[in-house]
DRENTOR-229204 format. One record per residue: residue number from 1; x, y, z of N, C-alpha, C in turn; residue in one letter. Coordinates in Angstrom, 2 decimals, padded with zeros to 5 digits, always signed. Example, Ala and Ser with C-alpha at 12.3 -4.5 7.8 and 13.67 -1.06 7.14 Angstrom:
BEGIN
n: 1&n.x: +013.19&n.y: -005.69&n.z: +007.80&ca.x: +012.30&ca.y: -004.50&ca.z: +007.80&c.x: +013.20&c.y: -003.30&c.z: +007.80&res: a
n: 2&n.x: +012.85&n.y: -002.25&n.z: +007.08&ca.x: +013.67&ca.y: -001.06&ca.z: +007.14&c.x: +012.90&c.y: +000.03&c.z: +007.87&res: s
//
This chain:
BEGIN
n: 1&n.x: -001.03&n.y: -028.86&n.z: -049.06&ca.x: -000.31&ca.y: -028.11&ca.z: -050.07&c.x: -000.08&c.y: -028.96&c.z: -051.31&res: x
n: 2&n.x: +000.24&n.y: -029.77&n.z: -051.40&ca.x: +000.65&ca.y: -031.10&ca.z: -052.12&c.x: -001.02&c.y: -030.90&c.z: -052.89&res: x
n: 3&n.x: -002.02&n.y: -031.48&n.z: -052.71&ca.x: -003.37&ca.y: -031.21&ca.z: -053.21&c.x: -003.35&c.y: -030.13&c.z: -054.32&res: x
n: 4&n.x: -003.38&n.y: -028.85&n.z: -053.23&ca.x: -003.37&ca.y: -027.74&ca.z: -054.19&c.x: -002.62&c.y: -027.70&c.z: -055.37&res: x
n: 5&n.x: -001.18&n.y: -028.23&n.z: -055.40&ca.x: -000.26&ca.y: -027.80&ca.z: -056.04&c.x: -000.21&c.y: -029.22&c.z: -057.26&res: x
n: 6&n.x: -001.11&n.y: -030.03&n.z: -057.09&ca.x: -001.93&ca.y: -031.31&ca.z: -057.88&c.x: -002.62&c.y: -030.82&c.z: -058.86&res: x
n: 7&n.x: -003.93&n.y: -030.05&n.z: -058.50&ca.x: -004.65&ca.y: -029.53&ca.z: -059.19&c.x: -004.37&c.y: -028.61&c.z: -060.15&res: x
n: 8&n.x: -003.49&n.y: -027.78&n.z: -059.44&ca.x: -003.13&ca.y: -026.85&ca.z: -060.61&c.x: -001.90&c.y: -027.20&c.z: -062.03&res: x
n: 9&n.x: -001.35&n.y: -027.82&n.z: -061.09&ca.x: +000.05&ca.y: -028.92&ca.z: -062.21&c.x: -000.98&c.y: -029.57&c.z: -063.53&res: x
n: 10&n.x: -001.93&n.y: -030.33&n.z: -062.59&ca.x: -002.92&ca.y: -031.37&ca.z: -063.62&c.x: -003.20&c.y: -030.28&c.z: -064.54&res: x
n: 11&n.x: -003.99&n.y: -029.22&n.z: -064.21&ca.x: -004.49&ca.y: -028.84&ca.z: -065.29&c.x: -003.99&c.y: -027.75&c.z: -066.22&res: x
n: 12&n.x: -002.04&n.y: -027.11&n.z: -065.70&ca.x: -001.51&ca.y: -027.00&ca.z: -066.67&c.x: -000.93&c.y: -027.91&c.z: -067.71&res: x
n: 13&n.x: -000.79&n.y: -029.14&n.z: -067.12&ca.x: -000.64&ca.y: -030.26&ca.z: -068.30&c.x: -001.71&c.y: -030.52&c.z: -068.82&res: x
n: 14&n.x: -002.75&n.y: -030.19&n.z: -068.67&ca.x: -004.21&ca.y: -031.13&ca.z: -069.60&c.x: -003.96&c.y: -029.83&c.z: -070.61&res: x
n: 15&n.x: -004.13&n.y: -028.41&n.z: -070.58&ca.x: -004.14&ca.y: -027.73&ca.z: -071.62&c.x: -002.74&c.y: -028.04&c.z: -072.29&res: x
n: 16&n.x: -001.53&n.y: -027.99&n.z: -071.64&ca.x: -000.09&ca.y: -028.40&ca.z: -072.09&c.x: -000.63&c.y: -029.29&c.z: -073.82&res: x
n: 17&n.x: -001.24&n.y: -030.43&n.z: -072.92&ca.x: -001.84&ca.y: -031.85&ca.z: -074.04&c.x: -002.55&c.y: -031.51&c.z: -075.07&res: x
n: 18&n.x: -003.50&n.y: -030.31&n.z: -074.36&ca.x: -004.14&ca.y: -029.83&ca.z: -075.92&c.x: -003.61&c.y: -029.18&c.z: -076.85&res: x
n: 19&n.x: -002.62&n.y: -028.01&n.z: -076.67&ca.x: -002.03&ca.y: -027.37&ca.z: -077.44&c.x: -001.42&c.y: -028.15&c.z: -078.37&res: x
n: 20&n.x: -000.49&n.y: -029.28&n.z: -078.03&ca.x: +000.41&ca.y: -030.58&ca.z: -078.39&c.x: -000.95&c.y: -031.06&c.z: -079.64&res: x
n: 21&n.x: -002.13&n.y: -030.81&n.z: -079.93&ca.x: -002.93&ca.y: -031.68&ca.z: -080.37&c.x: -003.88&c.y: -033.13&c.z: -079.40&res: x
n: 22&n.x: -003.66&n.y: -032.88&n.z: -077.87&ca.x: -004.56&ca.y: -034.08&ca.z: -077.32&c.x: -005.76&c.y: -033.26&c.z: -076.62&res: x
n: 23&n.x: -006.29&n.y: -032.64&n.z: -077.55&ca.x: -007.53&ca.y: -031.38&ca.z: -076.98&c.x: -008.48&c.y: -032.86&c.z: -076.11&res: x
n: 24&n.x: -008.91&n.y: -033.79&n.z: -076.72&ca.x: -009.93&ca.y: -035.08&ca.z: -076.31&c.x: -009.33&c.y: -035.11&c.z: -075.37&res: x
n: 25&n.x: -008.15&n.y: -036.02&n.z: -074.90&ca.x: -007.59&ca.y: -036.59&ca.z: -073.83&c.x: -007.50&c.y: -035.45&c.z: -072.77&res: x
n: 26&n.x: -007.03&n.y: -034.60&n.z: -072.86&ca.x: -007.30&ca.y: -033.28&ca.z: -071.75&c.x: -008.57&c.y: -032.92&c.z: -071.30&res: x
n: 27&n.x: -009.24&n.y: -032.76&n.z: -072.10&ca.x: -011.10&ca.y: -032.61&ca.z: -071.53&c.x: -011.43&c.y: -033.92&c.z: -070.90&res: x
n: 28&n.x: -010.84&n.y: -034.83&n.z: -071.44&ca.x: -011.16&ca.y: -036.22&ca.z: -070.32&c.x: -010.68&c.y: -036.43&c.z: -069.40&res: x
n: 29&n.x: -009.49&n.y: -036.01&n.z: -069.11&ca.x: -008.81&ca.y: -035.62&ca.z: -067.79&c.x: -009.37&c.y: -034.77&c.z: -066.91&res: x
n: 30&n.x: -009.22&n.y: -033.45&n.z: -067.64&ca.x: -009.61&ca.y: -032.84&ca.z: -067.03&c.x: -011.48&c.y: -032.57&c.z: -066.00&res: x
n: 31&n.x: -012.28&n.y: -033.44&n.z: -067.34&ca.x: -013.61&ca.y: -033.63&ca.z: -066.66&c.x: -013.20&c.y: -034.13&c.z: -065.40&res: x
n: 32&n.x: -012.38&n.y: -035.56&n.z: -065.37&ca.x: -012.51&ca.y: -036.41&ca.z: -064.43&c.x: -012.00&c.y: -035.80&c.z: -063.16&res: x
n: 33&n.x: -011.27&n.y: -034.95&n.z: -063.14&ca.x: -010.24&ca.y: -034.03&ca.z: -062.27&c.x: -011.55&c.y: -033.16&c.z: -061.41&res: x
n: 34&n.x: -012.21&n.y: -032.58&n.z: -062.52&ca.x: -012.92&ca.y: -031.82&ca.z: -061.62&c.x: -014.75&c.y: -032.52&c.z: -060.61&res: x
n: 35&n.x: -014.80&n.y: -033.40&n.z: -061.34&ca.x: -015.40&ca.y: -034.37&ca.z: -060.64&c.x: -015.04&c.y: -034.32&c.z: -059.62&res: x
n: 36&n.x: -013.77&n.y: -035.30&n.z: -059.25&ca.x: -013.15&ca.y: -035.60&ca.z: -058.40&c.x: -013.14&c.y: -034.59&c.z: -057.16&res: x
n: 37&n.x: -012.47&n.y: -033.52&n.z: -057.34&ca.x: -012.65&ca.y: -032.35&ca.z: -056.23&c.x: -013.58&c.y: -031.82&c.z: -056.36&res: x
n: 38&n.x: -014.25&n.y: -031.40&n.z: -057.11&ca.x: -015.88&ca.y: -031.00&ca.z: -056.52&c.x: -016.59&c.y: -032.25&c.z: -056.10&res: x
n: 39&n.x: -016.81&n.y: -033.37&n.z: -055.91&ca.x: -017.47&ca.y: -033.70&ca.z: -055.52&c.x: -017.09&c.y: -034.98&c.z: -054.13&res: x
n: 40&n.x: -016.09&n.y: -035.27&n.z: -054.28&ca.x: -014.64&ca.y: -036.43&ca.z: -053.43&c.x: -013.84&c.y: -035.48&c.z: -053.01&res: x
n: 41&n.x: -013.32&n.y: -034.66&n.z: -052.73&ca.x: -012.16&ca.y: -033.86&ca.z: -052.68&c.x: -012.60&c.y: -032.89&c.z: -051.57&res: x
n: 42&n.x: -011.72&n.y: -031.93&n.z: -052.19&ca.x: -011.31&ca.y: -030.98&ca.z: -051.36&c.x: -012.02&c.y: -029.89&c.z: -052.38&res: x
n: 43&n.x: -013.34&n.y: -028.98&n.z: -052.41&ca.x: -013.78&ca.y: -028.59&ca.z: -053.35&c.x: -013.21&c.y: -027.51&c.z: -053.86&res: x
n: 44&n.x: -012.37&n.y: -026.25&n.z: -052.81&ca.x: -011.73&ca.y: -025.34&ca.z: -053.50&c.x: -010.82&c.y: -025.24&c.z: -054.88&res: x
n: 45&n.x: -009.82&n.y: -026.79&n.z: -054.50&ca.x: -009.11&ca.y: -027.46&ca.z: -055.68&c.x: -009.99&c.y: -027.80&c.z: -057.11&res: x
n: 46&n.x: -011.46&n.y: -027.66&n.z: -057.02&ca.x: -011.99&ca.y: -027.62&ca.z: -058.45&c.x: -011.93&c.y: -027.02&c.z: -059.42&res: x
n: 47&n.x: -011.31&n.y: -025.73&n.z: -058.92&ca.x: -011.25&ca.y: -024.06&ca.z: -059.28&c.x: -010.38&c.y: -024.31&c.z: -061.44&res: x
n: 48&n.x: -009.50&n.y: -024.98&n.z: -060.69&ca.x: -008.05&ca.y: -024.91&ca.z: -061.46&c.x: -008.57&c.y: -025.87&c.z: -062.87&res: x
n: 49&n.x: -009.02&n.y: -027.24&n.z: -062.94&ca.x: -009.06&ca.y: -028.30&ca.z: -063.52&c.x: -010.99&c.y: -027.82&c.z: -064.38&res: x
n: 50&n.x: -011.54&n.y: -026.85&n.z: -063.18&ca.x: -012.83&ca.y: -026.46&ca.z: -064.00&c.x: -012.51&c.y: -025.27&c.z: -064.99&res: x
n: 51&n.x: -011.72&n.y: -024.48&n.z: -064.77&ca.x: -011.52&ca.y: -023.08&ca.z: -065.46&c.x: -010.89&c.y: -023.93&c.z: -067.13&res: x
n: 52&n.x: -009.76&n.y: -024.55&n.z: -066.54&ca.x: -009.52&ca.y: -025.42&ca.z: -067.73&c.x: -010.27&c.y: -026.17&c.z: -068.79&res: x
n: 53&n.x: -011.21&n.y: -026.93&n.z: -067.95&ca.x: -012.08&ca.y: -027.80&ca.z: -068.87&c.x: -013.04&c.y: -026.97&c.z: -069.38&res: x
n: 54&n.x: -013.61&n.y: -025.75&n.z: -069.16&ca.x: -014.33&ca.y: -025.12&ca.z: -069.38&c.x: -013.70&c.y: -024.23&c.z: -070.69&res: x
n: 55&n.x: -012.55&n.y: -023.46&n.z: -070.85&ca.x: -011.88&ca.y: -023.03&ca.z: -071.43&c.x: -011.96&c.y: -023.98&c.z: -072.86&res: x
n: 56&n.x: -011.44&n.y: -025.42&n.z: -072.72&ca.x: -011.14&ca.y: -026.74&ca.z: -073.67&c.x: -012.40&c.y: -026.91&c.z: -074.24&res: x
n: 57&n.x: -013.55&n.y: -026.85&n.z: -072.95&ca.x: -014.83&ca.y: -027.25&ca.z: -073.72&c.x: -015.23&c.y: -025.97&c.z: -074.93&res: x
n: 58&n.x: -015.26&n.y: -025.26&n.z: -074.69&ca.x: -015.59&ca.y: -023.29&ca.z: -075.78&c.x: -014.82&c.y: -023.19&c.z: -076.64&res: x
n: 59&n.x: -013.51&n.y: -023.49&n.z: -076.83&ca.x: -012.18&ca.y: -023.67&ca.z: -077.99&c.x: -013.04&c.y: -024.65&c.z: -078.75&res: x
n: 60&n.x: -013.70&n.y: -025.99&n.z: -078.59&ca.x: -013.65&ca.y: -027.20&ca.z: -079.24&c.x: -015.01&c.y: -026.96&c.z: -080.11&res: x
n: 61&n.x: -015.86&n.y: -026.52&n.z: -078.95&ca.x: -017.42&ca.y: -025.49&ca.z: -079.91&c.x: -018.37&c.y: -026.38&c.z: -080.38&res: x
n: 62&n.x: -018.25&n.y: -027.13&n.z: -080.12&ca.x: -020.04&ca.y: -028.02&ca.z: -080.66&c.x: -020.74&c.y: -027.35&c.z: -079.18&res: x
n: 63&n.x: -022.26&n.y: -027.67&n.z: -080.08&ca.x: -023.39&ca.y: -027.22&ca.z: -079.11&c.x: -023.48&c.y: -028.17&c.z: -077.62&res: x
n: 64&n.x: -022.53&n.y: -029.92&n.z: -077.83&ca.x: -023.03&ca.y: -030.23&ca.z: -076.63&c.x: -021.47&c.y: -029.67&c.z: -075.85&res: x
n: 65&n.x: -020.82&n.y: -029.39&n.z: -076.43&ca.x: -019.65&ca.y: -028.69&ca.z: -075.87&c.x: -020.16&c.y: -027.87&c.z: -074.26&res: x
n: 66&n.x: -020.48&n.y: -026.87&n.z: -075.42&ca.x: -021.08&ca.y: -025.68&ca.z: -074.56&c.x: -021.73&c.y: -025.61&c.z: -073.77&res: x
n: 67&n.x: -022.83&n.y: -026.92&n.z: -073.82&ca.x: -024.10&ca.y: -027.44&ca.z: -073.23&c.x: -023.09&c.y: -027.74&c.z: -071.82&res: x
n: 68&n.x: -022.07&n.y: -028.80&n.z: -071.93&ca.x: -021.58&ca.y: -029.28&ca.z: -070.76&c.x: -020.56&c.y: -027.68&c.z: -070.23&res: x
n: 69&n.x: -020.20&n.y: -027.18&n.z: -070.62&ca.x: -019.40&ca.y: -026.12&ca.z: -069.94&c.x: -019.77&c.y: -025.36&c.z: -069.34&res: x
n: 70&n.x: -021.74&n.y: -025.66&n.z: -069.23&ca.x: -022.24&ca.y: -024.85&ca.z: -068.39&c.x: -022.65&c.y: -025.29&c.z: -067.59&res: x
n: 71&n.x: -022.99&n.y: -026.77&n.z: -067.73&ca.x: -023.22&ca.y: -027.48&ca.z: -066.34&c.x: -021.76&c.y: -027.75&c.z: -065.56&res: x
n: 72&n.x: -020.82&n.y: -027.46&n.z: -066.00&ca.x: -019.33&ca.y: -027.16&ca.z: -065.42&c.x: -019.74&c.y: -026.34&c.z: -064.35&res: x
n: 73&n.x: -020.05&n.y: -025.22&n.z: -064.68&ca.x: -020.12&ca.y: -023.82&ca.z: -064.12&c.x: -021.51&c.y: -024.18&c.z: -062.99&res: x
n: 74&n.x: -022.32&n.y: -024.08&n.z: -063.52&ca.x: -023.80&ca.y: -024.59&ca.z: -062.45&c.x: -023.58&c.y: -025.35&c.z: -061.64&res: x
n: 75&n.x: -022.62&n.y: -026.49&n.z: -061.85&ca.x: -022.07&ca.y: -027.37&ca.z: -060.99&c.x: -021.42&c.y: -026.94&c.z: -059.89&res: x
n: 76&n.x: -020.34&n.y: -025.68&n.z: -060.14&ca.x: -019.45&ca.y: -024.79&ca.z: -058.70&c.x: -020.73&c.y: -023.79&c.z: -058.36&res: x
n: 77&n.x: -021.39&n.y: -023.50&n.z: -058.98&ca.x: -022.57&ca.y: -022.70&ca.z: -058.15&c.x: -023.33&c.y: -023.55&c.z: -056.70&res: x
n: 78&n.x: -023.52&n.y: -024.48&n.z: -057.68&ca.x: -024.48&ca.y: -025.52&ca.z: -056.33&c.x: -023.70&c.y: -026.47&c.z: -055.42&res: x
n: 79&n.x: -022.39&n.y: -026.26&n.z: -056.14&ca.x: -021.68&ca.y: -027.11&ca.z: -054.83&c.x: -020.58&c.y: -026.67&c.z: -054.57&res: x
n: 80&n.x: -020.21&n.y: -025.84&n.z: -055.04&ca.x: -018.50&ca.y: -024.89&ca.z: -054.59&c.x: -018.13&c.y: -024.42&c.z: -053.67&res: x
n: 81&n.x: -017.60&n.y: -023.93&n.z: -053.47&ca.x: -016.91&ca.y: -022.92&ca.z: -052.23&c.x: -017.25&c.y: -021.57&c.z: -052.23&res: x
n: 82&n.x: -018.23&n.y: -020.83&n.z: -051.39&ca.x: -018.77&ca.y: -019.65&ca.z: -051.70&c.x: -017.57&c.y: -018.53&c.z: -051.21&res: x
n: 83&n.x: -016.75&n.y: -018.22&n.z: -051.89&ca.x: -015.37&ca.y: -017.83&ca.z: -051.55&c.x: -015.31&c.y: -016.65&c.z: -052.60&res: x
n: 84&n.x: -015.22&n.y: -015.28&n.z: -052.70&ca.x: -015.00&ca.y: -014.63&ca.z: -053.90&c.x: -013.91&c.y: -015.16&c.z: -054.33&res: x
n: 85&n.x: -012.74&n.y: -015.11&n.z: -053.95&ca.x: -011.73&ca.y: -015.22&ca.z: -054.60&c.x: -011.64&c.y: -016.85&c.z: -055.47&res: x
n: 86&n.x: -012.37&n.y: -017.68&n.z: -055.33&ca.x: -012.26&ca.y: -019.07&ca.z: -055.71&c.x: -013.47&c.y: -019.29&c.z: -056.59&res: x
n: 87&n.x: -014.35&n.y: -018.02&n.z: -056.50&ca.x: -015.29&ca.y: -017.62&ca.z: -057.60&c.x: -015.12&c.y: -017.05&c.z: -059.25&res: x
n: 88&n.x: -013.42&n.y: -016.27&n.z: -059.02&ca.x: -013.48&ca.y: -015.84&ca.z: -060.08&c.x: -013.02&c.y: -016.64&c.z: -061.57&res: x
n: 89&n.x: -012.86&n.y: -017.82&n.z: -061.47&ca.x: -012.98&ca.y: -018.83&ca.z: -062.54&c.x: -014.40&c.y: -019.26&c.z: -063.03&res: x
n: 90&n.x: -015.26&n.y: -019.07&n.z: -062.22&ca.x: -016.85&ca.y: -019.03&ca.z: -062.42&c.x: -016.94&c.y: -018.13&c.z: -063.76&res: x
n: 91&n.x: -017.08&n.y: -016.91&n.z: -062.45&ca.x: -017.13&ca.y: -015.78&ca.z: -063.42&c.x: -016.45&c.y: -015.85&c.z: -064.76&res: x
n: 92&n.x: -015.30&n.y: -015.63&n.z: -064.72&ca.x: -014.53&ca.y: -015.38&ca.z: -066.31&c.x: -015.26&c.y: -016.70&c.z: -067.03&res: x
n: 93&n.x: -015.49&n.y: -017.90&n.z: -066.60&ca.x: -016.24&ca.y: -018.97&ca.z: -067.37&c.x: -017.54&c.y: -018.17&c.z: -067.87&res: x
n: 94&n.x: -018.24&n.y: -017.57&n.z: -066.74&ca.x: -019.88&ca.y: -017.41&ca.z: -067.31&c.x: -019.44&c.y: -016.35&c.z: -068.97&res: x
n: 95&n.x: -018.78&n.y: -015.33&n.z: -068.39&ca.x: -018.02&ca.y: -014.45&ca.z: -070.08&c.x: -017.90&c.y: -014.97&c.z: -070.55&res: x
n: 96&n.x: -016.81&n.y: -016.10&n.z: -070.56&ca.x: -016.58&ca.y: -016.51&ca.z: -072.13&c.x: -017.80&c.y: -017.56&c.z: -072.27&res: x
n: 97&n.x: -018.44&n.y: -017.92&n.z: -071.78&ca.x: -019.60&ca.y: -019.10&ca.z: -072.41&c.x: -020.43&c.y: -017.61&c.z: -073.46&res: x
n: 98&n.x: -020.95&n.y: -016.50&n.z: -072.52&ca.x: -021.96&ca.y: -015.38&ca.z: -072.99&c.x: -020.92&c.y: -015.36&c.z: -074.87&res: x
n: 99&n.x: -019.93&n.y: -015.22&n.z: -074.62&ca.x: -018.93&ca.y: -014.75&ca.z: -075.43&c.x: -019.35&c.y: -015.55&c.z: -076.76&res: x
n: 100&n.x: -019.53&n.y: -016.49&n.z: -076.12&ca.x: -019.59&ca.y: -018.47&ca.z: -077.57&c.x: -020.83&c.y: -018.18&c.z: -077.77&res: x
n: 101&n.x: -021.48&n.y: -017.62&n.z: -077.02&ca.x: -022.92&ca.y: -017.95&ca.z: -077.89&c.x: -023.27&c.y: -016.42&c.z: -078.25&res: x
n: 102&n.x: -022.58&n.y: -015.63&n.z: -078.71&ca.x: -023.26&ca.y: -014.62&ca.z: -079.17&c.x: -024.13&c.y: -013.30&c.z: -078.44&res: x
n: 103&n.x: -023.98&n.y: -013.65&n.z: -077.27&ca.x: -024.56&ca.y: -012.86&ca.z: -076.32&c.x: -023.31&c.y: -011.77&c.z: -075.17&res: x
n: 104&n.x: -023.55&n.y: -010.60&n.z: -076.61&ca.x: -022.53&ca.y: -009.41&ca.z: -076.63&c.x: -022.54&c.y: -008.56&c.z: -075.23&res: x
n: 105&n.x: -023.90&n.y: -008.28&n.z: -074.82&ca.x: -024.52&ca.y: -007.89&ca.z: -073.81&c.x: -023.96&c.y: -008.18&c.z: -072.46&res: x
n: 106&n.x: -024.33&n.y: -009.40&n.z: -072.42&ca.x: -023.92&ca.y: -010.81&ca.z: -071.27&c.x: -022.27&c.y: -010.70&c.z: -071.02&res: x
n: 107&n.x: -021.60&n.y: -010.66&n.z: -071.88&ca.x: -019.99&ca.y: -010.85&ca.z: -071.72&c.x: -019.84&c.y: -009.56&c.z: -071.42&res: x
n: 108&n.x: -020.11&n.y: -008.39&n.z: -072.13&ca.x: -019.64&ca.y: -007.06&ca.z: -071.08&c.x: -019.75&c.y: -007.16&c.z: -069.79&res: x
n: 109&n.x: -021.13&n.y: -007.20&n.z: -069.52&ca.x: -021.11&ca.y: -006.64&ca.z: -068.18&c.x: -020.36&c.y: -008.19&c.z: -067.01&res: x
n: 110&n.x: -020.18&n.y: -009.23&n.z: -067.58&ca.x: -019.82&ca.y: -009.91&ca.z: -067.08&c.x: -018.11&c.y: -009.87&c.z: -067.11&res: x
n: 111&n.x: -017.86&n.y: -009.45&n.z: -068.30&ca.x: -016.47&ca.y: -009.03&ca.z: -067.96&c.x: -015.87&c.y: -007.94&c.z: -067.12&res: x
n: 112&n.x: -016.83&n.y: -007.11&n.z: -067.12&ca.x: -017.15&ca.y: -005.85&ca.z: -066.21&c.x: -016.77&c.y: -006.26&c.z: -064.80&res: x
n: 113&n.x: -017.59&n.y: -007.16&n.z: -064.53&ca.x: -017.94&ca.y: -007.77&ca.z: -063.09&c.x: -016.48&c.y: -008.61&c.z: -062.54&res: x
n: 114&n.x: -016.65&n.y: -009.00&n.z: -063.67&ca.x: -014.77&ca.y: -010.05&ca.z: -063.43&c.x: -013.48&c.y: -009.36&c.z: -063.42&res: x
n: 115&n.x: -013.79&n.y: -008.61&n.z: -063.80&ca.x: -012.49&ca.y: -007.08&ca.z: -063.58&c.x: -012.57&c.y: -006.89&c.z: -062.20&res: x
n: 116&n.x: -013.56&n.y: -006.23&n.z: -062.05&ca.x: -013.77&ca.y: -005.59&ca.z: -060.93&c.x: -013.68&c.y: -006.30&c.z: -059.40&res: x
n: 117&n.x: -013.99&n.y: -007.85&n.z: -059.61&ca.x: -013.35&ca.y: -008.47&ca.z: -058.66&c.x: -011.94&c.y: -008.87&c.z: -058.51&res: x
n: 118&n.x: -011.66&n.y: -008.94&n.z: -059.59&ca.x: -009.46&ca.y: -009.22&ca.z: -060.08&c.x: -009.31&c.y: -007.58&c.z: -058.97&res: x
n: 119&n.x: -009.62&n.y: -006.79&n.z: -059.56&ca.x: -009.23&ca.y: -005.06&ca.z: -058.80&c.x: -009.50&c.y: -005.87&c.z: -057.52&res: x
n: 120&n.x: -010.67&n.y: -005.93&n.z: -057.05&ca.x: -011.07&ca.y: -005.82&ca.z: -055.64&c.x: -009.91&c.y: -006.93&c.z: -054.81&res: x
n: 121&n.x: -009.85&n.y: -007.58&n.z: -055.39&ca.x: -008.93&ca.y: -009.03&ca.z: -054.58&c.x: -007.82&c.y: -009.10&c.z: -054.75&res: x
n: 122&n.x: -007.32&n.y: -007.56&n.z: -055.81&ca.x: -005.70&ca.y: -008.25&ca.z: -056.39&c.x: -005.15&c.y: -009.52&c.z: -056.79&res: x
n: 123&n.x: -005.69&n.y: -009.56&n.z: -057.82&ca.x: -005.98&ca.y: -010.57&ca.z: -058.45&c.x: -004.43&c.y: -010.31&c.z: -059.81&res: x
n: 124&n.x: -003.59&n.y: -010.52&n.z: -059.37&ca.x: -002.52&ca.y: -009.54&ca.z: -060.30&c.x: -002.56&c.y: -010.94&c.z: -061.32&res: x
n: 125&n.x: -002.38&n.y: -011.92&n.z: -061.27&ca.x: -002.02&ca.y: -012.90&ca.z: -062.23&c.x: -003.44&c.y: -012.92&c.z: -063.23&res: x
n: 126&n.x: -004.30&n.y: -012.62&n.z: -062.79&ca.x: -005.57&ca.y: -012.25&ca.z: -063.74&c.x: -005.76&c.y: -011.27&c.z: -064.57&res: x
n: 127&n.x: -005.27&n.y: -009.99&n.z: -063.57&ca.x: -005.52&ca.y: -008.95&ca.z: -064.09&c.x: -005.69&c.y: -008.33&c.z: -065.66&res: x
n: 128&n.x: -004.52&n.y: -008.70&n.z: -065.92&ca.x: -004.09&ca.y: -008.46&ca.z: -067.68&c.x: -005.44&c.y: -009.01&c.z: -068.47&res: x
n: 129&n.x: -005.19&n.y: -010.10&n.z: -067.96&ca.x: -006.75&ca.y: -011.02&ca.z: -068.90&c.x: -008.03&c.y: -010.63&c.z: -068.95&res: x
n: 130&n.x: -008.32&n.y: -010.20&n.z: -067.88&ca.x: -009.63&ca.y: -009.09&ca.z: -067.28&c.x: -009.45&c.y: -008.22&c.z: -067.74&res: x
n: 131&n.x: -008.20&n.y: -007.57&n.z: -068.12&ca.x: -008.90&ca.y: -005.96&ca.z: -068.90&c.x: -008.85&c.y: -006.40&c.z: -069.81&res: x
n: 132&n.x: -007.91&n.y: -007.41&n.z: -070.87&ca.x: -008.29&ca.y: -007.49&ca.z: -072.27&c.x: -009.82&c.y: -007.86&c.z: -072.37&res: x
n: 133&n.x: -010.21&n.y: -008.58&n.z: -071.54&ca.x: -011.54&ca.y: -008.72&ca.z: -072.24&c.x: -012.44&c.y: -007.34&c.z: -071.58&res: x
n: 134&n.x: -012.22&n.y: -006.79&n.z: -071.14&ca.x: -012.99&ca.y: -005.19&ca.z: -071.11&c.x: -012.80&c.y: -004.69&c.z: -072.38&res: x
n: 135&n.x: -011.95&n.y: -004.40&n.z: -072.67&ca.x: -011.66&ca.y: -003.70&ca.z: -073.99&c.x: -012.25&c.y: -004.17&c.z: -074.95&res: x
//
């Protein structure tokens, strides 16, 4: 429990840091965070510290930004926890990456898809966020 409740603390303080102005120091944290549990750890705990860094990396917007926020994401594909519910930080990542690069198409139906699993799983702390981006 302690673990879990690590991961997710960490990576409301790494965005905490960015808002404050330490956008760098949070993506460096936070990279290192998700390293750590995806690959040393306990991999479900990647969920929290990847959604984050991924989020930090698309706000900040250079091309190698983006470049790495998708090997973020490719990274819980090939080594994650095949778990829907521990999937849907994937997902809402793959939207908003479609989102950054212009690919209008891609983020519907992917937001589509990310709704529809928030519905399916009761996903209530998501929910709200999933329909705004339907709309």
């Amino acid at each position: 429990m302690i673990g879990f409740a690590r991961a997710t603390i960490d990576a409301d303080l790494a965005v905490d840091a960015a808002l404050r102005g330490q956008r760098d120091e949070a993506i460096d944290r936070l990279r290192e965070a998700y390293r750590l549990y995806l690959h040393h750890g306990f991999r479900p705990l990647a969920g929290s510290p990847g959604e984050a860094l991924v989020e930090l990396l698309i706000d900040r917007g250079d091309a190698a930004d983006v470049a790495e926020a998708h090997r973020v994401v490719d990274a819980w594909q090939t080594h994650g926890a095949r778990i829907p519910a521990l999937d849907l930080w994937s997902l809402k990542s793959r939207a908003l990456l479609a989102k950054a690069e212009g690919d209008s198409d891609a983020y519907a139906e992917l937001s589509k898809a990310y709704l529809a699993l928030c519905e399916r799983l009761d996903a209530r702390r998501r929910l709200a966020d999933a329909r705004r981006m339907v709309d």
